[in-house]
C-alpha positions as CSV (number, residue, x, y, z in Angstrom):
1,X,61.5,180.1,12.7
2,X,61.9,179.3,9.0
3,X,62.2,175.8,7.6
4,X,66.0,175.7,8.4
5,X,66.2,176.9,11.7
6,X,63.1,174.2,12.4
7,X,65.5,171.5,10.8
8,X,68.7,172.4,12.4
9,X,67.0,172.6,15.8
10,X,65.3,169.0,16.0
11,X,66.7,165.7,17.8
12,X,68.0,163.4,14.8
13,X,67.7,159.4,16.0
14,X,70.5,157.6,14.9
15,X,69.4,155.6,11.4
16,X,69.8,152.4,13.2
17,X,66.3,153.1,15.1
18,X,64.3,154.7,12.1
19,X,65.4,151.1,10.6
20,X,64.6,148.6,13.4
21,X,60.9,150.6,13.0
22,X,60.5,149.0,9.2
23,X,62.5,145.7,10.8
24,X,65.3,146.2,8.7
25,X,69.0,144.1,10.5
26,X,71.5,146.4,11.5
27,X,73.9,144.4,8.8
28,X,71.8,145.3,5.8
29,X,72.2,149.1,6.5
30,X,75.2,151.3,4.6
31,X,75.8,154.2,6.7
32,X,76.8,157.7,5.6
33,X,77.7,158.8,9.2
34,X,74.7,158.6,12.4
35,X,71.6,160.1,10.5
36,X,71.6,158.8,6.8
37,X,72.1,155.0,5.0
38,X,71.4,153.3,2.4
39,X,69.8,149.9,2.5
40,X,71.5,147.1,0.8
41,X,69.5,145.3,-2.4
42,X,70.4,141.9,-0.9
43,X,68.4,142.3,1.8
44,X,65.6,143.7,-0.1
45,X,65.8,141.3,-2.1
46,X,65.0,138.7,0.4
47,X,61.3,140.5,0.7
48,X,59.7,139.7,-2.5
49,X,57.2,137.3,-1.3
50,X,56.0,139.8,1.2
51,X,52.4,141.3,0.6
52,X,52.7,144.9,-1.2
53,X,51.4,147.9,0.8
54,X,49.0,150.4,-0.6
55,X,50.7,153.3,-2.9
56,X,49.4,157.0,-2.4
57,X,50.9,159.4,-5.0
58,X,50.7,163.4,-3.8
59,X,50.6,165.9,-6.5
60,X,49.4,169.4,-7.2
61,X,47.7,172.0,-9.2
62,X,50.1,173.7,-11.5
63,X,52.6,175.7,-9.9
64,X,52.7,179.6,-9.4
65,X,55.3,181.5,-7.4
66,X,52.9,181.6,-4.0
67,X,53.5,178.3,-3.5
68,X,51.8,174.9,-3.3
69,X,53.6,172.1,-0.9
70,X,53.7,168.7,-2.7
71,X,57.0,167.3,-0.7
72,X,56.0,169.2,2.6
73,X,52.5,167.3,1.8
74,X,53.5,164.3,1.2
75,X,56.1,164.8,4.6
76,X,53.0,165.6,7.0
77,X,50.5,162.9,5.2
78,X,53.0,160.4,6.4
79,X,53.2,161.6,9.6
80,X,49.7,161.9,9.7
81,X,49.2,158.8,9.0
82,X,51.6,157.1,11.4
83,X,49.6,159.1,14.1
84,X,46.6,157.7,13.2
85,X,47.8,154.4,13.8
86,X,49.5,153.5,10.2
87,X,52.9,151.7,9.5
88,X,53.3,154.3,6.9
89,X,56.7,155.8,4.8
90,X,57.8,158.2,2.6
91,X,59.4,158.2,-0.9
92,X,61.1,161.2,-1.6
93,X,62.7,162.1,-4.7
94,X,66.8,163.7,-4.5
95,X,67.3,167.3,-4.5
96,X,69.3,169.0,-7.5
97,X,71.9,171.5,-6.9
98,X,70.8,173.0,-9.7
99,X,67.3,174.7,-8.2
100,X,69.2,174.4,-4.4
101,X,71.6,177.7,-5.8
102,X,68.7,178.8,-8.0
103,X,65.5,179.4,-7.2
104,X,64.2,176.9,-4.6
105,X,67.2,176.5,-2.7
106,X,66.1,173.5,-0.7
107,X,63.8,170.8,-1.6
108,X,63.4,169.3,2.0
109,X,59.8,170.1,3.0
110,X,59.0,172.7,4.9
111,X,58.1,173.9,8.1
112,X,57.1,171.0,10.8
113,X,57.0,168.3,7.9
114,X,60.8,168.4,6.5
115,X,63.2,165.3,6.0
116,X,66.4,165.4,7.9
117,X,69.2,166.4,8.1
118,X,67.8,168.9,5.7
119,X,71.2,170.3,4.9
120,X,73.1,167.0,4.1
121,X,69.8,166.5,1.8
122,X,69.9,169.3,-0.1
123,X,73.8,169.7,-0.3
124,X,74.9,166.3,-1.8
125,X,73.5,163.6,0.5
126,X,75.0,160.1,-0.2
127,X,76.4,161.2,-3.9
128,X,74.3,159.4,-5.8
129,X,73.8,162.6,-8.4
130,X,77.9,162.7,-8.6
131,X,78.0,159.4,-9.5
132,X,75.1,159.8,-12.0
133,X,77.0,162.5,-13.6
134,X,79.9,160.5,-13.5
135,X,78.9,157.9,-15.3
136,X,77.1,159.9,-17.7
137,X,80.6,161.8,-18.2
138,X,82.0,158.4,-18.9
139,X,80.0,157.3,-21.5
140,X,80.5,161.2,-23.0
141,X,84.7,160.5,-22.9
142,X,84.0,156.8,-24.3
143,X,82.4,158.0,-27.1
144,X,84.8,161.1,-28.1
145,X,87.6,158.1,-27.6
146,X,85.9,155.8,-29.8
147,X,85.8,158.2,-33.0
148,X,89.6,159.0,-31.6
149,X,90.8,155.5,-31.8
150,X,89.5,154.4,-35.5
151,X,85.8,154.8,-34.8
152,X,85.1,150.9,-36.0
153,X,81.4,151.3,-35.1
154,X,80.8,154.0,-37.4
155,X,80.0,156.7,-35.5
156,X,78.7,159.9,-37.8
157,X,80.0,162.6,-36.1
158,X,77.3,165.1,-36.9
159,X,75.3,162.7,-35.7
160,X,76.4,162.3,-31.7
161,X,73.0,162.3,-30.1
162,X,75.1,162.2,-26.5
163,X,75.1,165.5,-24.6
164,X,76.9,166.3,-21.6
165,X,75.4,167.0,-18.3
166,X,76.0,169.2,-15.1
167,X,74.0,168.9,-12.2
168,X,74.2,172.9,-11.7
169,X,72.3,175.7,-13.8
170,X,74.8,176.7,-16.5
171,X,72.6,178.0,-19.0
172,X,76.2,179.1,-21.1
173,X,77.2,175.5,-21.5
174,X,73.8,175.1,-23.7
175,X,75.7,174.8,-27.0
176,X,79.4,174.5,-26.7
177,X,81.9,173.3,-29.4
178,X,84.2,170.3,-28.2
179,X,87.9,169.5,-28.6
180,X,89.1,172.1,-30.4
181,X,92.9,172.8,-30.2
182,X,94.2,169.9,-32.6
183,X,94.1,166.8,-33.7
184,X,95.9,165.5,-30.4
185,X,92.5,166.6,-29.0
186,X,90.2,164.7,-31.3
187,X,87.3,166.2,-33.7
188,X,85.8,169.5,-33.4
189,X,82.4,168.8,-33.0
190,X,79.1,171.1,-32.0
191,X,78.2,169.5,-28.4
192,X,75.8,170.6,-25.0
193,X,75.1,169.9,-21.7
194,X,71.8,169.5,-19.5
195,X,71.1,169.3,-16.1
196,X,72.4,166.1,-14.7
197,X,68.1,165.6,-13.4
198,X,67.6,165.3,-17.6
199,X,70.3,162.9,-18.0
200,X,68.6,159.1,-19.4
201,X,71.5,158.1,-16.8
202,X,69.5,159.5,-14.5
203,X,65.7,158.3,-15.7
204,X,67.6,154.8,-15.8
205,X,68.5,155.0,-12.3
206,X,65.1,156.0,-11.3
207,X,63.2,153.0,-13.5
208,X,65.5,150.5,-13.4
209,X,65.0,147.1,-11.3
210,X,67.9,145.9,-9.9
211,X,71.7,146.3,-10.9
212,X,71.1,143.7,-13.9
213,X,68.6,145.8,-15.2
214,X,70.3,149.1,-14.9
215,X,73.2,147.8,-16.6
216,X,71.2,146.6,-20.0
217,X,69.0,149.5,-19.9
218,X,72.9,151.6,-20.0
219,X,73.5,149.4,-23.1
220,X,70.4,150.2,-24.9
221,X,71.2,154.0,-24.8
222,X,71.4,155.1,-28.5
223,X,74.3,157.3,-28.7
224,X,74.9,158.1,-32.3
225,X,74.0,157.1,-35.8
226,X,75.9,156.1,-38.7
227,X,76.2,158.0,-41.9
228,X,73.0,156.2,-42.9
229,X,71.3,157.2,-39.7
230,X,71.0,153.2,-38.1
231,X,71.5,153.9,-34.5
232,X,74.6,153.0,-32.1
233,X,74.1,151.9,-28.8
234,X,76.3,152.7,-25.8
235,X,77.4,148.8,-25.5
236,X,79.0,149.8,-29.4
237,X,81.6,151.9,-27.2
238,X,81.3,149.1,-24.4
239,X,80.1,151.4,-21.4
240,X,77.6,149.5,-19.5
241,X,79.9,147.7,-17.4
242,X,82.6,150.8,-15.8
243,X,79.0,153.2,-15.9
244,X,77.0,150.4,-13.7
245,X,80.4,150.2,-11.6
246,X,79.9,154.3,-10.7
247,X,76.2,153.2,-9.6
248,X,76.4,149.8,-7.8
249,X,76.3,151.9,-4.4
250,X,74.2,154.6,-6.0
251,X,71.1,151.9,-7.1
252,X,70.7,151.2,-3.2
253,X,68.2,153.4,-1.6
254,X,68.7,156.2,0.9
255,X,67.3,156.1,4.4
256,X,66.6,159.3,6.3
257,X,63.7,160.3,8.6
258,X,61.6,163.1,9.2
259,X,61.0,165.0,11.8
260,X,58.5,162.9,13.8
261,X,61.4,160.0,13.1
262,X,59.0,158.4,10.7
263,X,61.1,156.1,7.9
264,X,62.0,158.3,4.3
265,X,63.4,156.8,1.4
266,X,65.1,159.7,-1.1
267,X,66.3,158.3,-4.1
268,X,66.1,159.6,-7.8
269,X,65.8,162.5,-9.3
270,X,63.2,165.6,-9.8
271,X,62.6,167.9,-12.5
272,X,58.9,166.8,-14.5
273,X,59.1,168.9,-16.7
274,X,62.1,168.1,-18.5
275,X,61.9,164.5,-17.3
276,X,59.8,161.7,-15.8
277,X,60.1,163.5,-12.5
278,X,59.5,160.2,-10.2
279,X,61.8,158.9,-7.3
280,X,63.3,155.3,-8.0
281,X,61.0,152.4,-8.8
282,X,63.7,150.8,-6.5
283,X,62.9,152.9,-3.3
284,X,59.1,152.4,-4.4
285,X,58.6,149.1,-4.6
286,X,60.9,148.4,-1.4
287,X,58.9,150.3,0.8
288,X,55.7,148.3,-0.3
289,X,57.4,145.6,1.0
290,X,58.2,147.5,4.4
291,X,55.5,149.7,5.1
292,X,51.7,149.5,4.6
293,X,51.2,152.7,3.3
294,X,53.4,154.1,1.0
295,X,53.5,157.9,-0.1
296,X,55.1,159.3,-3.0
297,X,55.3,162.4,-5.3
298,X,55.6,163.5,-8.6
299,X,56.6,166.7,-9.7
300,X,55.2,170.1,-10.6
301,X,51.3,170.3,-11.7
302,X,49.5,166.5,-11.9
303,X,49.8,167.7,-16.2
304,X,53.2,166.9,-15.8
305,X,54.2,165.0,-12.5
306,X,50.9,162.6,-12.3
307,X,50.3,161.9,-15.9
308,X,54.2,160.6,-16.6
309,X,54.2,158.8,-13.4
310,X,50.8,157.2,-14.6
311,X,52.0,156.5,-18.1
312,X,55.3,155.7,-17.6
313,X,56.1,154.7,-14.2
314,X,53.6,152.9,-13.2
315,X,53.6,151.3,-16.9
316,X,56.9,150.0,-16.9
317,X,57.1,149.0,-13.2
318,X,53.9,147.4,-12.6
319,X,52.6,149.9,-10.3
320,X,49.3,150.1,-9.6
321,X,48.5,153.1,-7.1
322,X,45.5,153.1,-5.1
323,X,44.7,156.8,-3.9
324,X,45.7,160.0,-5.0
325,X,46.4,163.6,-2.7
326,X,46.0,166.3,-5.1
327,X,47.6,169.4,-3.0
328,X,46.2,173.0,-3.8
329,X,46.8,176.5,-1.9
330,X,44.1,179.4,-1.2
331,X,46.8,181.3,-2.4
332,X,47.5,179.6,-5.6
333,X,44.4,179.6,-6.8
334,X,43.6,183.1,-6.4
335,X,46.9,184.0,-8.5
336,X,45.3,181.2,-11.2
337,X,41.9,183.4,-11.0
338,X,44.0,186.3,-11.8
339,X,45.5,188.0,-8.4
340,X,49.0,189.3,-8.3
341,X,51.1,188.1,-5.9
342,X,51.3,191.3,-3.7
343,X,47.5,190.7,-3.3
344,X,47.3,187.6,-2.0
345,X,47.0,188.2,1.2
346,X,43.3,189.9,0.5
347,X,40.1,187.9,0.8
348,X,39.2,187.6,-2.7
349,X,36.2,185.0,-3.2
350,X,35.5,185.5,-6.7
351,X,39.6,185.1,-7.6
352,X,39.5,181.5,-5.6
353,X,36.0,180.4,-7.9
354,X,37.9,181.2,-11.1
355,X,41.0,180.0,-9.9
356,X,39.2,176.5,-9.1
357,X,38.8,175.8,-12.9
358,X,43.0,174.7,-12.5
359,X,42.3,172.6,-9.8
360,X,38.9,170.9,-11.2
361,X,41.0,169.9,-14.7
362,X,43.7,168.8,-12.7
363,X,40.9,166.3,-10.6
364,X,39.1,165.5,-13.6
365,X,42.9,164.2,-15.3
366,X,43.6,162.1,-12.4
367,X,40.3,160.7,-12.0
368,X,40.8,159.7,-16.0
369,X,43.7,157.2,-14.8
370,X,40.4,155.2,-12.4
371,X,42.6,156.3,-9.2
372,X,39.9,157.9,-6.4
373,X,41.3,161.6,-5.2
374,X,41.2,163.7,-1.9
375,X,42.1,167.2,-2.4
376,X,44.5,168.7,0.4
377,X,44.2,172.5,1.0
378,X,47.7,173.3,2.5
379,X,46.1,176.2,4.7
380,X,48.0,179.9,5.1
381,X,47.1,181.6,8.0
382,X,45.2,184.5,6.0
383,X,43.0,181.8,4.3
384,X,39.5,183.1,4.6
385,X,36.9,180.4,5.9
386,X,34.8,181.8,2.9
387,X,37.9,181.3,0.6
388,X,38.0,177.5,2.0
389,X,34.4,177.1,1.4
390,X,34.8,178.1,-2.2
391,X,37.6,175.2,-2.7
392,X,35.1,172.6,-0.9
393,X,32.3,173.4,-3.0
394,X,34.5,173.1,-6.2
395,X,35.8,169.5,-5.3
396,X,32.2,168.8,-4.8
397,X,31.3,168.8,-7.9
398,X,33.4,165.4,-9.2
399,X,32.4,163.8,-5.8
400,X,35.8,164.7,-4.4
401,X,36.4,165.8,-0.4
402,X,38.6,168.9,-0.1
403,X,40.8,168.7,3.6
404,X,42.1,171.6,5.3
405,X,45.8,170.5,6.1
406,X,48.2,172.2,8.7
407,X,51.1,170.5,8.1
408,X,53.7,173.5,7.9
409,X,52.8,174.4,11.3
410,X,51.6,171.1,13.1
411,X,53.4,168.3,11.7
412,X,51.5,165.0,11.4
413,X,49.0,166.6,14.1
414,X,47.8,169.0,11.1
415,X,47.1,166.2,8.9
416,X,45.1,163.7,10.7
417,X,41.9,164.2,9.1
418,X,43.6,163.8,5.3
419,X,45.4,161.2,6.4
420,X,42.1,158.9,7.5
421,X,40.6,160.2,4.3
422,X,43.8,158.7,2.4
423,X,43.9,155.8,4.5
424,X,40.1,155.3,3.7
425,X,40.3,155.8,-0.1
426,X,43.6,153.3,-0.4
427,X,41.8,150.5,1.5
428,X,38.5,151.2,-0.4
429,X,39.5,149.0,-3.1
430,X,38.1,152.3,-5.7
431,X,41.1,152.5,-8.2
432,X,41.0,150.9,-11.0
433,X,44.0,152.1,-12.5
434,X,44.8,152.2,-16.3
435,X,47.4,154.0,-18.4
436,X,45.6,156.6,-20.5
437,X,47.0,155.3,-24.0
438,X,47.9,152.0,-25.6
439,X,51.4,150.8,-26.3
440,X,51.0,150.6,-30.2
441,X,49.5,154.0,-30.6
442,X,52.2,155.8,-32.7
443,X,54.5,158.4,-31.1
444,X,52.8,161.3,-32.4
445,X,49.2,160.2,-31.2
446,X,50.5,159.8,-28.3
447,X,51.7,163.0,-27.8
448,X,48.5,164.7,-29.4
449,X,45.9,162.0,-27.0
450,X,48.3,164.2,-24.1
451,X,48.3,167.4,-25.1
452,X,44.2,167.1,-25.8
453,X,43.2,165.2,-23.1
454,X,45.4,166.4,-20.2
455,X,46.3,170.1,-21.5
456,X,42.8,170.6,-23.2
457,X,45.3,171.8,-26.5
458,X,42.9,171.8,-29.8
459,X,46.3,170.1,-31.8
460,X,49.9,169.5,-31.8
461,X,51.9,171.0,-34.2
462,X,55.2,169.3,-35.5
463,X,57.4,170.3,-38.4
464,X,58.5,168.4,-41.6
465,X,61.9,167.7,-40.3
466,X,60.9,166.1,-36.6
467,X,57.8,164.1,-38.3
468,X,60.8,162.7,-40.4
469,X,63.1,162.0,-37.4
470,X,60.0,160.2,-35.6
471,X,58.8,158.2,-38.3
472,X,62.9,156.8,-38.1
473,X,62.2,155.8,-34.4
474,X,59.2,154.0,-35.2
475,X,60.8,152.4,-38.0
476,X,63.8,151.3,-35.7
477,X,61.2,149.8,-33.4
478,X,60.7,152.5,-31.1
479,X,57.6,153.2,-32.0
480,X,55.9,151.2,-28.7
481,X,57.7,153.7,-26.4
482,X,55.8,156.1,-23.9
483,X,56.0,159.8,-24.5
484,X,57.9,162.1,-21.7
485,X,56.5,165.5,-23.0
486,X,58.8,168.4,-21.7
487,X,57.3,171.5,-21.3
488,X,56.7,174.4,-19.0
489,X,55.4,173.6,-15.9
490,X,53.7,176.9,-14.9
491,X,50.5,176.1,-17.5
492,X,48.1,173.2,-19.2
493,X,50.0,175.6,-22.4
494,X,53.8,176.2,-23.5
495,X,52.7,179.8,-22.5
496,X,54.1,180.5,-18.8
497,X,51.7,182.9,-18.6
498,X,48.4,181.5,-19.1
499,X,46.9,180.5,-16.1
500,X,43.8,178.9,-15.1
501,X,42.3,176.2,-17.3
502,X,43.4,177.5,-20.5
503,X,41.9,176.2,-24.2
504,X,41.9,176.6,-27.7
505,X,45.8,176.7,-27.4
506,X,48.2,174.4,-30.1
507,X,51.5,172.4,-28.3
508,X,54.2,173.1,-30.5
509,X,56.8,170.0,-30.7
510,X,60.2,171.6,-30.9
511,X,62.4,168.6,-31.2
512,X,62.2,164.6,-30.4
513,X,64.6,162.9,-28.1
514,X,65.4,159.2,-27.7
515,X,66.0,157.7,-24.5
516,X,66.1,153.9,-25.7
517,X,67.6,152.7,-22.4
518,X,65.1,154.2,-19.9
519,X,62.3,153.4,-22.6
520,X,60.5,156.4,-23.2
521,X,61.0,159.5,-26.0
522,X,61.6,162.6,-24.4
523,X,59.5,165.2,-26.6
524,X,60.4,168.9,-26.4
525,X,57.6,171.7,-26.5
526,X,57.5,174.8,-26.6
527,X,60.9,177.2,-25.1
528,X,61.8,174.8,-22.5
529,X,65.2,174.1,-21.5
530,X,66.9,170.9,-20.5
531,X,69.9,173.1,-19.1
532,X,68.2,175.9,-16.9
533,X,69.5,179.1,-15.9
534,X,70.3,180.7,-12.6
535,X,67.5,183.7,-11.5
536,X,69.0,187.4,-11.6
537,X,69.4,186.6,-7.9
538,X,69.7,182.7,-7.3
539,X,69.2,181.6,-3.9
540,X,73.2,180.9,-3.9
541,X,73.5,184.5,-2.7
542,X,72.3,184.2,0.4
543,X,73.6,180.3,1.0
544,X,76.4,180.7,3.4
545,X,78.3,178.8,6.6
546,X,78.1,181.5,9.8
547,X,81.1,181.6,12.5
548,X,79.6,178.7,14.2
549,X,80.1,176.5,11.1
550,X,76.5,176.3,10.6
551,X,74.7,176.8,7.2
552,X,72.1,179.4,6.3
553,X,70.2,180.6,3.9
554,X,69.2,177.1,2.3
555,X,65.4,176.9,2.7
């Protein structure tokens, strides 16, 4: 069976018992129908004296199209460990529509270690993304109705640093022209959308607190400039208080289970290489109150997915994670040492050795944060013992244990062995966690301490104009802000191409981005988009309802 006929086939408890298993009252639960709800802030609220759980992030090697599991990982890890004996749960980040119709089309797990209802996952859920792109619509008409209306903050409108957003891959909406037809329709102006995943609506969401937090951060969003470039903030055009209205049932996290009927939050968005690429701090830091064991992932390769959840995350929340699962496939790293995909399915050694020198960077960058790793190998069935060896021997080196994991096919039973090894490393007391660059480093350091120390670039390079624009931020006072590099996520390089452990390579900085609310600058490399396109056949083609009313094709 594939990973939807495995969903759509398993007994779904109603929510009310995946709840009663964390202890959470029938009265704090919001339900979206039998299977889903989300669990009401006031009663999380009410846990903050309670002792914090130990946090486990999952991440991966950098991505190749055979595959690598990070959400199916961090699924089966928490099942694992709740067969081992744990009171363990899962923090999930939100599917995007956008890669549901494109490429991925699902982003539940897979085989035996999915989140259900996959389908109601995948295909809108509770609504928070709507509302998300609501509210970042809002502030987007606000704006346009300010300048309308007299403009009395000064709004230069060459200078509208707002773009639109979409959670669906439209790559013609990159660069539009706005309100054309007259001045009943207000002033031409060049505008653009992104994916609603690289809205700072969205990174707000996911780092913000409580409801009192999200709404300041929404006032802090720099929207504009003046004519002598001194930046407007969204509270200018007062938006914070009809945006944080579209999110007060957003901001409360969503509670689903898998398919062992362990607890899942899913809250937040995905997408680390255009953005932070975490799930909420919210749905974090309530299941360390609820669970002792946590498990959480970050997106794409540990470059991208780790690194910002290390740097800005964990930063701005307080986080301090205890263990890491660094997920690799046999299959993977033989298409990193140079195999085409149609190969794969060959024993090929030599191809898994040189494919290694991916996954040993990738150890050696989380093991620069002082958080202890285990490596999981998410086993296919043509893995060759010797192949497995090869990977073993690799992780040796750095002192790290390499654990095969069947998952996909047995569910929490396939992970038992990682799991102790998790559940060993977390209680070890070993991490001693630490961002990997100062506050008041400046904005371009930062970016060139990433790009040399995680990427293993020899230099950045940046042009005249954006040294100019980032030399503004840091004279505004933004200069103390984290760094959310956006690149692509298939190399250490802006080359999609150049697998392996590539060096010797320069990250070129394309453009700077402020996201003064969520507290970080988004910095653009290389030809990445923040509005992606669908595939010459997106996985939309093949998404349909059959004459029993049930979907296929979403997997």
């Amino acid at each position: 069976m594939n990973d939807i006929d495995i969903a759509q086939a398993a007994t779904i408890k109603p929510i009310g018992d995946i709840a009663d298993k964390l202890g959470i009252p029938n009265d704090a639960l919001m339900p979206y129908g039998h299977t889903k709800a989300k669990v009401d802030l006031k009663y999380i609220e009410t846990l903050k004296d309670k002792p914090n759980g130990k946090l486990i992030l999952v991440t991966a090697i950098t991505p190749t199209p055979a595959g690598e599991g990070k959400t199916t990982t961090s699924v089966g890890l928490t099942d694992g460990l709740n067969r081992i004996g744990k009171n363990a749960m899962v923090c999930l980040r939100e599917p995007s529509l956008g890669p549901c119709f494109g490429m991925k089309g699902g982003a539940a797990g897979g085989g035996y270690a999915q989140v259900i209802p996959m389908e109601d996952i995948n295909l809108h859920f509770t609504g928070d993304f709507h509302a998300i792109t609501s509210a970042h619509s809002l502030l987007s008409a606000l704006i346009d109705n300010h300048i309308y209306w007299g403009n009395s903050a000064g709004i230069d409108s060459r200078r509208v640093a707002w773009r639109r957003v979409v959670d669906m891959n439209d790559r013609s909406l990159r660069q539009i022209t706005s309100s054309l037809g007259g001045p009943g329709n207000g002033f031409p102006r060049q505008d653009g959308f992104d994916i609603t995943v690289a809205s700072e609506v969205m990174a707000i969401f996911c780092l913000a607190t409580s409801i009192e937090d999200l709404t300041e951060r929404l006032g802090k969003i720099v929207i504009a400039y003046t004519r002598d470039r001194q930046p407007i903030r969204a509270e200018a055009v007062m938006a914070p208080g009809p945006m944080a209205v579209l999110l007060k049932d957003a901001i409360n996290p969503n509670l689903v289970q898998t398919l062992e009927h362990n607890p899942a939050f899913i809250h937040g968005g995905p997408f680390a290489n255009i953005a932070h690429g975490c799930n909420s701090v919210i749905a974090t830091k309530s299941a360390l109150k609820l669970a002792d064991y946590v498990v959480t992932e970050a997106g794409f390769g540990a470059d991208l997915g780790a690194q910002k959840f290390f740097d800005i995350k964990c930063r701005q929340a307080g986080l301090k994670p205890d263990a890491v699962t660094l997920v690799a496939t046999v299959r993977a790293l033989k298409m990193h040492g140079g195999v085409a995909k149609d190969d794969l399915g060959k024993e090929n050694v030599q191809a898994v050795k040189d494919g290694c020198t991916n996954l040993e960077r990738h150890i050696e960058n989380v093991q620069s944060f002082g958080v202890p790793v285990v490596v999981a190998i998410n086993r296919f069935s043509a893995d060759t013992d010797a192949e497995m060896k090869a990977v073993r021997e690799a992780c040796d080196k750095f002192g790290v244990k390499a654990i095969d994991a069947n998952h996909w096919a047995d569910g929490g039973a396939g992970t038992e062995e990682l799991a102790a090894e998790v559940a060993r490393l977390a209680d070890s007391g070993e991490a001693k966690f630490a961002p990997s660059y100062p506050d008041d480093m400046p904005l371009m350091e930062k970016v060139r301490s990433v790009a040399t120390k995680f990427y293993r670039a020899d230099d950045i390079a940046v042009d005249q104009k954006t040294m100019t624009q980032v030399s503004e931020l840091e004279a505004q006072g933004f200069g103390n802000l984290p760094v959310c590099i956006a690149k692509t996520q298939y190399s250490f390089s802006v080359d999609p191409d150049a697998k392996g452990a590539p060096t010797g390579h320069i990250l070129p900085v394309r453009e700077v981005r402020l996201s003064a609310g969520a507290g970080f600058v988004v910095v653009v490399c290389g030809d990445i988009m923040t509005m992606p396109g669908l595939p010459r056949e997106p996985a939309a083609n093949r998404i349909k309802m059959n004459d029993k009313g049930v979907v296929e094709g979403l997997f």
